[in-house]
DRENPA-3360 file (N, C-alpha, C; in nm, 2 decimals, always signed):
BEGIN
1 = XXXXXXXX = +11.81/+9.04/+11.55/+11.74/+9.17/+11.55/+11.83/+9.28/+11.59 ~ +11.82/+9.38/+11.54/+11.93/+9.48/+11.59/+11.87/+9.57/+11.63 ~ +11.97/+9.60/+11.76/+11.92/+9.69/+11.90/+11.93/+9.78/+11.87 ~ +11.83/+9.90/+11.92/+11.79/+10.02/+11.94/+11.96/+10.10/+11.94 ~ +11.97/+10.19/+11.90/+12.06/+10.26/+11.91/+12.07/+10.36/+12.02 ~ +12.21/+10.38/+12.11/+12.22/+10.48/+12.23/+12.08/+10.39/+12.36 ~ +12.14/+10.44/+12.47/+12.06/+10.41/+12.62/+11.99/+10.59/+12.63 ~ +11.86/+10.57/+12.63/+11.78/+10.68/+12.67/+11.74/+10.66/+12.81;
9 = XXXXXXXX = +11.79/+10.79/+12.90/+11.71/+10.81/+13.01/+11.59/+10.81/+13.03 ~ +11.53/+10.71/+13.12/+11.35/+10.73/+13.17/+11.35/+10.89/+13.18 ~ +11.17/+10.95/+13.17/+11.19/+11.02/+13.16/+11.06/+11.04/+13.28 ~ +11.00/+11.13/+13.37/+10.89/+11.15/+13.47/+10.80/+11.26/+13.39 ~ +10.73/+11.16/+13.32/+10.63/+11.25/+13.26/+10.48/+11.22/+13.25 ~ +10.39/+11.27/+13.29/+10.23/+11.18/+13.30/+10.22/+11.18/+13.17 ~ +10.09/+11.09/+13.17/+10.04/+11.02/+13.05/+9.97/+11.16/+12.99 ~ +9.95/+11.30/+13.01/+9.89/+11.37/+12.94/+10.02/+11.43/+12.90;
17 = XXXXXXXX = +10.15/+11.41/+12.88/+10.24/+11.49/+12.82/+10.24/+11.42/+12.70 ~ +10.20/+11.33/+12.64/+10.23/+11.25/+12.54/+10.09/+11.20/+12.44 ~ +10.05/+11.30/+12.42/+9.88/+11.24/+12.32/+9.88/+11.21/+12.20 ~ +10.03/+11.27/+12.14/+10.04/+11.22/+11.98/+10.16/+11.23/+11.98 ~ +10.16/+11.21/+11.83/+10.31/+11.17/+11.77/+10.38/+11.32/+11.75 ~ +10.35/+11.44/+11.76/+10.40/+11.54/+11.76/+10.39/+11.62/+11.90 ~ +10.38/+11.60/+12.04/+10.39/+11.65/+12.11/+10.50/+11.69/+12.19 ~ +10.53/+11.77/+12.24/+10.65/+11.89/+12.28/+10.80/+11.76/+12.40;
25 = XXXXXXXX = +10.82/+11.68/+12.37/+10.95/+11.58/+12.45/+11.06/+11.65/+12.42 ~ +11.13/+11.71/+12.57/+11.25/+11.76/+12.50/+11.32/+11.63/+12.54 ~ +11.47/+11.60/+12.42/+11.56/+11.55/+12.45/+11.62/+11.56/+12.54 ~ +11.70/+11.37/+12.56/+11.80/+11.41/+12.69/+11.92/+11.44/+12.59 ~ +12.04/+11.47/+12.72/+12.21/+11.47/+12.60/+12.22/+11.39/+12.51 ~ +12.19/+11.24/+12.55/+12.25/+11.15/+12.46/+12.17/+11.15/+12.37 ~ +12.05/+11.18/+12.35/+11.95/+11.18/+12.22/+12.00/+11.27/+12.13 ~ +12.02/+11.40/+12.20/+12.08/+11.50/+12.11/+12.18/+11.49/+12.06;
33 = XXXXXXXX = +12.29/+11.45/+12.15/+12.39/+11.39/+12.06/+12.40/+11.27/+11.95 ~ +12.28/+11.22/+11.93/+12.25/+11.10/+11.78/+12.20/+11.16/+11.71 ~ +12.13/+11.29/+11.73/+12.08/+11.37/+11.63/+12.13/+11.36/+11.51 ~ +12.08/+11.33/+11.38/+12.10/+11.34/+11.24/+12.07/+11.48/+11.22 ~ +12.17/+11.58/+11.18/+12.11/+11.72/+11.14/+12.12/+11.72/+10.97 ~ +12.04/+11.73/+10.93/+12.04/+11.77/+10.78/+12.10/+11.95/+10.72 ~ +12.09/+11.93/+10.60/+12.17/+12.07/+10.52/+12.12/+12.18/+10.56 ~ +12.00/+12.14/+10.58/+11.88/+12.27/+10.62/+11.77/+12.21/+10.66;
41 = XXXXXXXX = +11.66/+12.28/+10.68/+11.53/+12.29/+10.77/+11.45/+12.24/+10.58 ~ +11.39/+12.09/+10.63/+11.31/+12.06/+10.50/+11.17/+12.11/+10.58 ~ +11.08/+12.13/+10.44/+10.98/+12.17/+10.43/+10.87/+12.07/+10.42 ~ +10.75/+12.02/+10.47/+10.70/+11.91/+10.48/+10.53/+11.93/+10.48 ~ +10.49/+12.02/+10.33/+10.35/+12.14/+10.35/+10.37/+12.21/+10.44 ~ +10.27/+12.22/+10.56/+10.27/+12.32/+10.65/+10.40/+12.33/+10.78 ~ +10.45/+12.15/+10.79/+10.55/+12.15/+10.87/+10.69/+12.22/+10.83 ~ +10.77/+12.20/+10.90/+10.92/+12.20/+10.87/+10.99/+12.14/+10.95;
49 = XXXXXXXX = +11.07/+12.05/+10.89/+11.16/+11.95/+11.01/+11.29/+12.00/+11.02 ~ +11.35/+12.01/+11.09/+11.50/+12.07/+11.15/+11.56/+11.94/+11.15 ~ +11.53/+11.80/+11.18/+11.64/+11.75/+11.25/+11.57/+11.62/+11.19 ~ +11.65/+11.50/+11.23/+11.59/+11.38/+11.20/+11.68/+11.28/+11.30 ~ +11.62/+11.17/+11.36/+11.76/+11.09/+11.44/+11.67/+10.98/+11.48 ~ +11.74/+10.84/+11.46/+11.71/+10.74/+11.44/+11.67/+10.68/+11.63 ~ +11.51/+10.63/+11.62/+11.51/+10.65/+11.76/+11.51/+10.50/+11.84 ~ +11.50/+10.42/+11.73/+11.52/+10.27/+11.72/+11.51/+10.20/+11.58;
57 = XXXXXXXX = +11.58/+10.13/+11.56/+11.52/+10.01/+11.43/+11.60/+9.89/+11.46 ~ +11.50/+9.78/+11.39/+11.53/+9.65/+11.34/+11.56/+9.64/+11.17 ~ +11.56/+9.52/+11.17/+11.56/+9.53/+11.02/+11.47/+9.50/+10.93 ~ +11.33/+9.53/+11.03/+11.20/+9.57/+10.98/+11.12/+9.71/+10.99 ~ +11.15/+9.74/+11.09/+11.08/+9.93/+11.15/+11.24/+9.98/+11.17 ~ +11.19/+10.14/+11.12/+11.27/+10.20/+11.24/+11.16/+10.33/+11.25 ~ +11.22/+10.34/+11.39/+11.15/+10.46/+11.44/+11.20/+10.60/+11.41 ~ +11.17/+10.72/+11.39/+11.23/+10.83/+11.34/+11.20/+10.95/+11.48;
65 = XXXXXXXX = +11.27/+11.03/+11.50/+11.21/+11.11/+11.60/+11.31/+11.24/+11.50 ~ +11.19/+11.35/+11.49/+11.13/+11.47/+11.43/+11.21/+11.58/+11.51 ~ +11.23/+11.66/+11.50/+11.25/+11.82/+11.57/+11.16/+11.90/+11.45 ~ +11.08/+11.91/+11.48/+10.97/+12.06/+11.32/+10.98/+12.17/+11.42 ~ +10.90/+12.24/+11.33/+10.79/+12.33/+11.37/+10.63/+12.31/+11.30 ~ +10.61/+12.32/+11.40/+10.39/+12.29/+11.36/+10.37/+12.38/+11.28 ~ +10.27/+12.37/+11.20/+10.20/+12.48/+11.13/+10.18/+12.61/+11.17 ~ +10.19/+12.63/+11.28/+10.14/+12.74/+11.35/+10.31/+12.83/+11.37;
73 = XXXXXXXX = +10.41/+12.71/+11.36/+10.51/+12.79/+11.38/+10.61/+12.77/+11.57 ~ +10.50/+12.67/+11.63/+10.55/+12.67/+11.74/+10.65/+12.50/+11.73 ~ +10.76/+12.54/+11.82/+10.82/+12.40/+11.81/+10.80/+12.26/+11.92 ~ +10.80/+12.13/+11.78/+10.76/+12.06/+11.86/+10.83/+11.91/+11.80 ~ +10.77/+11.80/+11.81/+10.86/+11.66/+11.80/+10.75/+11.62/+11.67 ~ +10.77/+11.51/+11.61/+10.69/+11.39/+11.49/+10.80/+11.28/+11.50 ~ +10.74/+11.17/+11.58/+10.75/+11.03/+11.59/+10.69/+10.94/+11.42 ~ +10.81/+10.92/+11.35/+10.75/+10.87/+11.24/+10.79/+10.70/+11.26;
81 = XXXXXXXX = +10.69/+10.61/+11.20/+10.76/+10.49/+11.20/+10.77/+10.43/+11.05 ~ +10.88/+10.37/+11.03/+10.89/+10.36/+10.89/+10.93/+10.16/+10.90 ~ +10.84/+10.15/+10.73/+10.88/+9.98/+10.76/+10.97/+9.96/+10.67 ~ +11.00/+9.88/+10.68/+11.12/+9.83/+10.55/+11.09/+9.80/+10.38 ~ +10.94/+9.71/+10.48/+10.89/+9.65/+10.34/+10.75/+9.73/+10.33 ~ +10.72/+9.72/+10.18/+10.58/+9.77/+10.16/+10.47/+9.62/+10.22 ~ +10.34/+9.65/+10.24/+10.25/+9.59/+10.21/+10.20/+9.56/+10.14 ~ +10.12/+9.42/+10.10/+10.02/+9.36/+10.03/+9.93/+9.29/+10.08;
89 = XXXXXXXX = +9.81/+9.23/+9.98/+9.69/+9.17/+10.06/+9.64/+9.16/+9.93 ~ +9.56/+9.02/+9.91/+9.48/+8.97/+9.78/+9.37/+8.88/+9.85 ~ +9.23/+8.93/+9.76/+9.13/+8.92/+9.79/+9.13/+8.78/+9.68 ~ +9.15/+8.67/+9.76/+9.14/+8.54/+9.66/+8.99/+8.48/+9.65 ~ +8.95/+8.48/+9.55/+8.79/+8.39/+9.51/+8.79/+8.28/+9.42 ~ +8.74/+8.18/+9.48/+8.73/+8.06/+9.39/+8.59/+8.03/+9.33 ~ +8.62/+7.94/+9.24/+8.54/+7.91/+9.11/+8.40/+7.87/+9.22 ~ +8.37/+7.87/+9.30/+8.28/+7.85/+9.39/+8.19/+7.99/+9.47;
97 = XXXXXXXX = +8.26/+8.09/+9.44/+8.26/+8.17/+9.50/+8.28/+8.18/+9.68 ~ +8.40/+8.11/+9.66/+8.46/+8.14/+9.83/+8.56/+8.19/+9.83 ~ +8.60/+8.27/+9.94/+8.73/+8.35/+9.99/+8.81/+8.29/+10.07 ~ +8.92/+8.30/+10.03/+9.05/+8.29/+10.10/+9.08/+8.31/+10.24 ~ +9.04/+8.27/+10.31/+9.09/+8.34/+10.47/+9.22/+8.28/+10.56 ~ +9.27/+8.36/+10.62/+9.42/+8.29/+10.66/+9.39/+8.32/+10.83 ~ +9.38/+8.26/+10.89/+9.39/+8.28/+11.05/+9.57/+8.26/+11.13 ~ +9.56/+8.37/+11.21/+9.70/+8.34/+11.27/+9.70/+8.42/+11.37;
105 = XXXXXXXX = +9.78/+8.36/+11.51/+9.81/+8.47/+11.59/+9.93/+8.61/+11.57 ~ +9.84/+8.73/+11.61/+9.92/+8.85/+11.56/+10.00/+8.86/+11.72 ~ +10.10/+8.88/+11.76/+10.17/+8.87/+11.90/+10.08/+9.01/+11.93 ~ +10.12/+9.12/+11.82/+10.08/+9.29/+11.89/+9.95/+9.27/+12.00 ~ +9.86/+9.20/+11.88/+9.68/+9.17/+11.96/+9.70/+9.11/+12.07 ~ +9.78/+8.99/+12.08/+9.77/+8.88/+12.16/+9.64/+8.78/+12.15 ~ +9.55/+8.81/+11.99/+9.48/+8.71/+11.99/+9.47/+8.70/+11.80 ~ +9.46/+8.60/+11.77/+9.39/+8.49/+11.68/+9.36/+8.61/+11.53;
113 = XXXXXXXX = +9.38/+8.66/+11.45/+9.32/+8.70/+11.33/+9.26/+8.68/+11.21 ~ +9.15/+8.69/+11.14/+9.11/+8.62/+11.02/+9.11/+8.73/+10.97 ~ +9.23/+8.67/+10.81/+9.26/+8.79/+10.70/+9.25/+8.71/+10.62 ~ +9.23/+8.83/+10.52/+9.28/+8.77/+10.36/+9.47/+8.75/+10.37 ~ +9.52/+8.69/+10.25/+9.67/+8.69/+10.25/+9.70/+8.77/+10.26 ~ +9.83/+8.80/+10.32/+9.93/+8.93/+10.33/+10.10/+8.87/+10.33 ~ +10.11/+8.98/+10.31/+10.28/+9.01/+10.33/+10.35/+9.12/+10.32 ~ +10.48/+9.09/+10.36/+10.59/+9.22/+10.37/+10.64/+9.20/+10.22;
121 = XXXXXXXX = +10.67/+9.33/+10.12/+10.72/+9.31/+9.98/+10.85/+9.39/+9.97 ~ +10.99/+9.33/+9.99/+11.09/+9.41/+10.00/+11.12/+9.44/+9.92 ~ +11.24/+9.57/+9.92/+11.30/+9.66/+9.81/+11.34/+9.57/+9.70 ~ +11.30/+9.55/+9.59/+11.37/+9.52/+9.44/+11.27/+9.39/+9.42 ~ +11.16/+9.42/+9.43/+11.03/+9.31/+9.44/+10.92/+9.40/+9.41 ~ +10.88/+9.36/+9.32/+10.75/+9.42/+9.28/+10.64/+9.39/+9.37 ~ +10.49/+9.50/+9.38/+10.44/+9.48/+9.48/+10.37/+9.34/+9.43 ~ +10.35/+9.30/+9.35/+10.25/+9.21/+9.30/+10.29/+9.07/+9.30;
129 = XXXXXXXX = +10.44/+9.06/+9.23/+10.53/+8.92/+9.25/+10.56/+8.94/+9.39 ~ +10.56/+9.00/+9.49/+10.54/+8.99/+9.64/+10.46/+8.94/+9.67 ~ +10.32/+8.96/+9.62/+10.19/+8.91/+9.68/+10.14/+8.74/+9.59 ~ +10.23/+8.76/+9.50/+10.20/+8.64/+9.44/+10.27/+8.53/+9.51 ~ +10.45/+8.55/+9.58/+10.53/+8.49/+9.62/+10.45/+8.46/+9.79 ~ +10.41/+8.52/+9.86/+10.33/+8.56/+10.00/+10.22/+8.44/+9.95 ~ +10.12/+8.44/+9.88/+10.05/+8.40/+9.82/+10.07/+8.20/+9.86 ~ +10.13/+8.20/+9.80/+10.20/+8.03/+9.76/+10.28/+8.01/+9.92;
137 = XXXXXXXX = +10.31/+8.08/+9.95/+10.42/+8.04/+10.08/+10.32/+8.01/+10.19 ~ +10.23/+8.10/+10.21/+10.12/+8.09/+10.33/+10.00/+7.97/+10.30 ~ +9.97/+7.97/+10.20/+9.86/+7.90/+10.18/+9.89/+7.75/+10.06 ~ +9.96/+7.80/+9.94/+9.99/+7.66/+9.89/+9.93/+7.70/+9.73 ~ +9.87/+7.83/+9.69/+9.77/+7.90/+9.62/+9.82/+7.94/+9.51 ~ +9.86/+7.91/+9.38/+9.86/+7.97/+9.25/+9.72/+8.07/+9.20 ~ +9.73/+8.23/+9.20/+9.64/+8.26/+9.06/+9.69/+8.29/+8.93 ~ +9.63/+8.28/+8.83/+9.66/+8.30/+8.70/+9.56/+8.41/+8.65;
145 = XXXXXXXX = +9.48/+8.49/+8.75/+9.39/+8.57/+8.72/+9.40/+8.75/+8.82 ~ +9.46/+8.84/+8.85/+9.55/+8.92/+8.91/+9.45/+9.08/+8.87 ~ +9.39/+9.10/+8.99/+9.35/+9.27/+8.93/+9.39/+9.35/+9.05 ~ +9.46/+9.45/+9.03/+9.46/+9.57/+9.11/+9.34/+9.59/+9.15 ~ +9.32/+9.62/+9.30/+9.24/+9.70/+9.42/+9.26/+9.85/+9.39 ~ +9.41/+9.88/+9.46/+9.37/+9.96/+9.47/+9.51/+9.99/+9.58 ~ +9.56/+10.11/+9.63/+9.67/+10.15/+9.66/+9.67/+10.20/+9.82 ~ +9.71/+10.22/+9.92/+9.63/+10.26/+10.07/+9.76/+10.27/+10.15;
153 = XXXXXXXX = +9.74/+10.40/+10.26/+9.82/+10.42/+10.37/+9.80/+10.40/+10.48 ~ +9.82/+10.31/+10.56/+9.78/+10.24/+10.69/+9.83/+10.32/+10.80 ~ +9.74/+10.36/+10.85/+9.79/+10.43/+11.00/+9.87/+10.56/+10.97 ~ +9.82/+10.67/+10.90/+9.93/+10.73/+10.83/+9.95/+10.87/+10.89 ~ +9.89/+10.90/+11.04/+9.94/+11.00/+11.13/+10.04/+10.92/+11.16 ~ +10.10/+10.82/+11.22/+10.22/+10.82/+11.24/+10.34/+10.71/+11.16 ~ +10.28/+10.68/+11.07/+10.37/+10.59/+10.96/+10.35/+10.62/+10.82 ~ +10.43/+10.59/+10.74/+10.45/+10.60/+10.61/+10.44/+10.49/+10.54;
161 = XXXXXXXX = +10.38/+10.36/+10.63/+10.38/+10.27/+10.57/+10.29/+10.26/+10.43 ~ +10.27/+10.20/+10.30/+10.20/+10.16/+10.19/+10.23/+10.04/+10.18 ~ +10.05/+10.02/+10.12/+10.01/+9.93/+10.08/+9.93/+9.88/+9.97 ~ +9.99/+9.76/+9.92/+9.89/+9.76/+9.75/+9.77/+9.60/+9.80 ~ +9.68/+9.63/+9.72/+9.55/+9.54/+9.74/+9.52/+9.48/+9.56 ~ +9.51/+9.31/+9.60/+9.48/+9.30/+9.48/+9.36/+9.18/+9.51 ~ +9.26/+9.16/+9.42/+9.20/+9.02/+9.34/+9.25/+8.95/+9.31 ~ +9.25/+8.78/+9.36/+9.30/+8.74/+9.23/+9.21/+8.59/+9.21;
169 = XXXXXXXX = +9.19/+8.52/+9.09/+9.12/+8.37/+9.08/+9.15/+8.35/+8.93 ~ +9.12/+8.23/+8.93/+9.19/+8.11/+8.83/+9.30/+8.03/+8.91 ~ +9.24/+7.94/+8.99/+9.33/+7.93/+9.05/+9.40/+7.75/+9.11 ~ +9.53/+7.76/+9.14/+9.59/+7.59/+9.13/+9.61/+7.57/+9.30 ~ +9.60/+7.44/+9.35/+9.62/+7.46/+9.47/+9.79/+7.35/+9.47 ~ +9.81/+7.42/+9.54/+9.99/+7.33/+9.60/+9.97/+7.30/+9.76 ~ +10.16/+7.31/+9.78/+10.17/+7.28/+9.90/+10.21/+7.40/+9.99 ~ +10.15/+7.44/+10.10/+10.22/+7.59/+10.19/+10.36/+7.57/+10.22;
177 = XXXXXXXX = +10.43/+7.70/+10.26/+10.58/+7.70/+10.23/+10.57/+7.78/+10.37 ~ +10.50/+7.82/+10.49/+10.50/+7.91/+10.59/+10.63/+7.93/+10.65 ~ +10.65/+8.05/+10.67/+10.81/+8.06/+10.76/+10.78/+8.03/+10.89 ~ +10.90/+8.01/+10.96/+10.89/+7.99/+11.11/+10.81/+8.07/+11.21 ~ +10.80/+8.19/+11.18/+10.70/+8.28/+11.26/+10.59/+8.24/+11.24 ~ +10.51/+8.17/+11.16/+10.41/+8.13/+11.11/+10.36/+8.02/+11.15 ~ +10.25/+8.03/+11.21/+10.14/+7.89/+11.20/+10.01/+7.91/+11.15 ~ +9.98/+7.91/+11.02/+9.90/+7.94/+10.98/+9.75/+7.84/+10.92;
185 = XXXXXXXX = +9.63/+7.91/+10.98/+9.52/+7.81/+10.94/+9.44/+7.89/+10.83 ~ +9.41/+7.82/+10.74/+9.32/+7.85/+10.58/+9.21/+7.78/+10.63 ~ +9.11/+7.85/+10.57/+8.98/+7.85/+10.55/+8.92/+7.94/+10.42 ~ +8.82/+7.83/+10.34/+8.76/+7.90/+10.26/+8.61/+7.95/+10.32 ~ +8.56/+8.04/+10.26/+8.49/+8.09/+10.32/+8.34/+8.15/+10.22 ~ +8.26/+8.16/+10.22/+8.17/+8.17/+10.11/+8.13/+8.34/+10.12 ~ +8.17/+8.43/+9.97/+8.20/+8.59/+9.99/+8.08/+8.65/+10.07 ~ +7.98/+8.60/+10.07/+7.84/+8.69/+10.17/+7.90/+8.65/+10.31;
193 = XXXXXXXX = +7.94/+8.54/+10.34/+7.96/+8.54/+10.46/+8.13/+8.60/+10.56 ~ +8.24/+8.59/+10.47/+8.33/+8.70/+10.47/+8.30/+8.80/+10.50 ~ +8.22/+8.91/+10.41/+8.17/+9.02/+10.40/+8.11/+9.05/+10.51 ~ +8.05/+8.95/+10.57/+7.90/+8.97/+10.69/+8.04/+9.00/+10.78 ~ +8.16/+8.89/+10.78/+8.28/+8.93/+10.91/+8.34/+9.04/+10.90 ~ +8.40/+9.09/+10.81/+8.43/+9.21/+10.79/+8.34/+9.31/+10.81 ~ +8.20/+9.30/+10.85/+8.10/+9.43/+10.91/+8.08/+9.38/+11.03 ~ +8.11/+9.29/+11.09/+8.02/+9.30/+11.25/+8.13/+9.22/+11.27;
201 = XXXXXXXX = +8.30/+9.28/+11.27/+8.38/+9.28/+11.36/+8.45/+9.14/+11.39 ~ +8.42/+9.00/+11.34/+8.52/+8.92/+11.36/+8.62/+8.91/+11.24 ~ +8.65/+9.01/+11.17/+8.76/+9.03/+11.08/+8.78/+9.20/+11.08 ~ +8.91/+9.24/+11.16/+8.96/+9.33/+11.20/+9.08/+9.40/+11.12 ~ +9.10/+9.34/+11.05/+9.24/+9.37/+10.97/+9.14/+9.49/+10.89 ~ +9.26/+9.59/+10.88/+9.22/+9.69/+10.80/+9.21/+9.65/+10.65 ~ +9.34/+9.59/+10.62/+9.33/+9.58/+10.45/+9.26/+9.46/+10.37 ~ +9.20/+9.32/+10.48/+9.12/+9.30/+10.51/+8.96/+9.34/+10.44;
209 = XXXXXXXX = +8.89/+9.38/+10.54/+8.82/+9.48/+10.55/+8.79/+9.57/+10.42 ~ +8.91/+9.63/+10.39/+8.88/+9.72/+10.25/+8.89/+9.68/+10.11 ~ +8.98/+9.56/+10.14/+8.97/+9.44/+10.00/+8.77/+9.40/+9.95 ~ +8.77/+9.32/+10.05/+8.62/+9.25/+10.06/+8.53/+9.35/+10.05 ~ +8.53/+9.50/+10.11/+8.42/+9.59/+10.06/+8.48/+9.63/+9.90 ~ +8.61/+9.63/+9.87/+8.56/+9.70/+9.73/+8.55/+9.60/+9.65 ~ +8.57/+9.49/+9.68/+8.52/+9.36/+9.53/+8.33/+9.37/+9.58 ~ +8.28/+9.40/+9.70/+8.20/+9.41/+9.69/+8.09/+9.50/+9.63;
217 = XXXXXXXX = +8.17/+9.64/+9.66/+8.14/+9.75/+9.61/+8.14/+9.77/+9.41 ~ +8.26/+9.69/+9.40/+8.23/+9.66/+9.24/+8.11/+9.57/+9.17 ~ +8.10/+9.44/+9.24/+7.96/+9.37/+9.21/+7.83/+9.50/+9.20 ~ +7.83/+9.53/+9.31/+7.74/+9.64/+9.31/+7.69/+9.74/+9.24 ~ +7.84/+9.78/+9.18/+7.80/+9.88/+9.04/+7.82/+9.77/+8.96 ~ +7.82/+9.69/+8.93/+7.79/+9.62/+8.82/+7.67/+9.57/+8.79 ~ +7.60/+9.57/+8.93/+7.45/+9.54/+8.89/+7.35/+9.59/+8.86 ~ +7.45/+9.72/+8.93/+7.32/+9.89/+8.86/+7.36/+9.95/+8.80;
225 = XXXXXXXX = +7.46/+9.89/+8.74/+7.49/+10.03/+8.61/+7.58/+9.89/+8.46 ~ +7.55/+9.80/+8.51/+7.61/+9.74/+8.39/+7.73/+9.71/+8.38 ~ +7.83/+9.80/+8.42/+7.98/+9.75/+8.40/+8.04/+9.67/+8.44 ~ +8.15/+9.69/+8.31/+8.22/+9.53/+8.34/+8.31/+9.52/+8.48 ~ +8.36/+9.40/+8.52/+8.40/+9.38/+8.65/+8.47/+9.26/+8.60 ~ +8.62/+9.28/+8.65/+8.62/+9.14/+8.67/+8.61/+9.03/+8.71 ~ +8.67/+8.94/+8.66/+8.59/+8.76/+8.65/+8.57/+8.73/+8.77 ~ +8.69/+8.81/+8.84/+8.69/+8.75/+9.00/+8.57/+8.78/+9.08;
233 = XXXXXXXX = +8.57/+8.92/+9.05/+8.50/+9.01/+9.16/+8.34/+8.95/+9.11 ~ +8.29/+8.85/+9.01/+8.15/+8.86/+9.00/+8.10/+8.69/+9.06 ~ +7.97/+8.74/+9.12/+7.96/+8.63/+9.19/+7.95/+8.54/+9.08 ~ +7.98/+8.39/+9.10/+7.93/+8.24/+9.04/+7.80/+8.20/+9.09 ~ +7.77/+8.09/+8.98/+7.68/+8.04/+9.00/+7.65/+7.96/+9.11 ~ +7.73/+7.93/+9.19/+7.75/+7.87/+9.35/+7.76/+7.98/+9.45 ~ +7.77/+8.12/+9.40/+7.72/+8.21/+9.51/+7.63/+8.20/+9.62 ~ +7.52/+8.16/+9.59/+7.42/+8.14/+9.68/+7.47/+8.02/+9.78;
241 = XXXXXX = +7.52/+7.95/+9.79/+7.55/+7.85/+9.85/+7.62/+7.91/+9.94 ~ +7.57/+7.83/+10.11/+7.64/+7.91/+10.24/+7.73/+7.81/+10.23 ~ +7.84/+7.73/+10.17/+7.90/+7.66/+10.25/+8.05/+7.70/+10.24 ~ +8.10/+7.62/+10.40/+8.26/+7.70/+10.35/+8.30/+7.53/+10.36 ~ +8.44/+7.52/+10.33/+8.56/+7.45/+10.37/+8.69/+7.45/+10.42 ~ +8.74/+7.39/+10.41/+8.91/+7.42/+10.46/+8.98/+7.35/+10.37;
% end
């Protein structure tokens, strides 16, 4: 992992100097002296950034620290975090009508997560052959059936992270390929009862969360207005059935 760049002085400042990602931190010397100054003052809608300078990265995040001016014209800082890789997430449904769920510990939480699949999709990788490759590694899971969700910015006062969401079924089971960071537990799960976790809080994941409501949200209009949906997103004839597996 590669270290933060430059030694920053502690700094004696209460916890009300600091409420967002754009509040007034002046630099020490050595910050200012890492300063990346650009050609000129970019324009950012209402902002303008003066400066840009690398305030940590790995070779997954780096951190960005801002010199603008606010909308208003007064000067001040923007903490941006940027990731390396895009995100993905696929809402998997089987010929049963059950979901895909991946449980793992997240270190950030310090506890236990149940998501749909995810992954990091690096530069020169489509987002989709990302999520197909994520897909098979974690779980062991071929689809042959693939719909776009839908597109989303996670946390996007202070990141620029994106993310793509997809459906997918028709589907083959293999063997999981999990990396070392990974200990990962599968569970299928039956979509009413997914759904029920993603509203009352034992499924926390944002992309998560907005996968399962919009295949839900599509059923939905499909049943009052007729339209077509895809194969995935409609329940089966085993819908009604509460049972899950592993």
């Amino acid at each position: 992992m590669a270290s933060s760049r430059g030694q920053h002085r502690s700094r004696d400042l209460t916890p009300a100097t600091a409420t967002g990602p754009c509040d007034d931190w002046p630099m020490t010397d050595d910050e200012a002296a890492a300063t990346t100054a650009h050609a000129g003052p970019t324009d950012n809608g209402p902002w303008r950034r003066h400066s840009r300078r690398t305030a940590y990265e790995n070779p997954w995040v780096t951190v960005w620290h801002d010199e603008v001016s606010r909308p208003d014209g007064s000067p001040g800082i923007y903490g941006v975090i940027h990731f390396a890789n895009l995100a993905a997430g696929v809402v998997v449904i089987d010929e049963d009508d059950r979901v895909l769920l991946v449980g793992q510990h997240r270190y950030t939480l310090g506890e236990t997560s149940w998501e749909i699949p995810e992954g990091g999709v690096p530069a020169g990788e489509t987002p989709l052959d990302g999520m197909r490759r994520e897909l098979l590694e974690e779980t062991g899971v071929e689809a042959t059936e693939w719909h776009e969700l839908g597109r989303l910015h996670l946390s996007n006062s202070v990141t620029d992270e994106e993310a793509f969401l997809y459906l997918a079924g028709g589907l083959r089971h293999g063997i999981a390929q999990p990396e070392p960071t990974e200990q990962i537990e599968v569970r299928w799960v039956a979509f009413e009862e997914a759904l029920a976790m993603a509203l009352d809080g034992r499924i926390t994941d944002a992309l998560s969360i907005v996968g399962l409501q919009r295949v839900a949200l599509a059923r939905l209009g499909a049943a009052t207005t007729g339209q077509a949906t895809p194969s995935s997103a409609r329940p089966s004839r085993a819908s009604g059935r509460s049972r899950e597996g592993s």
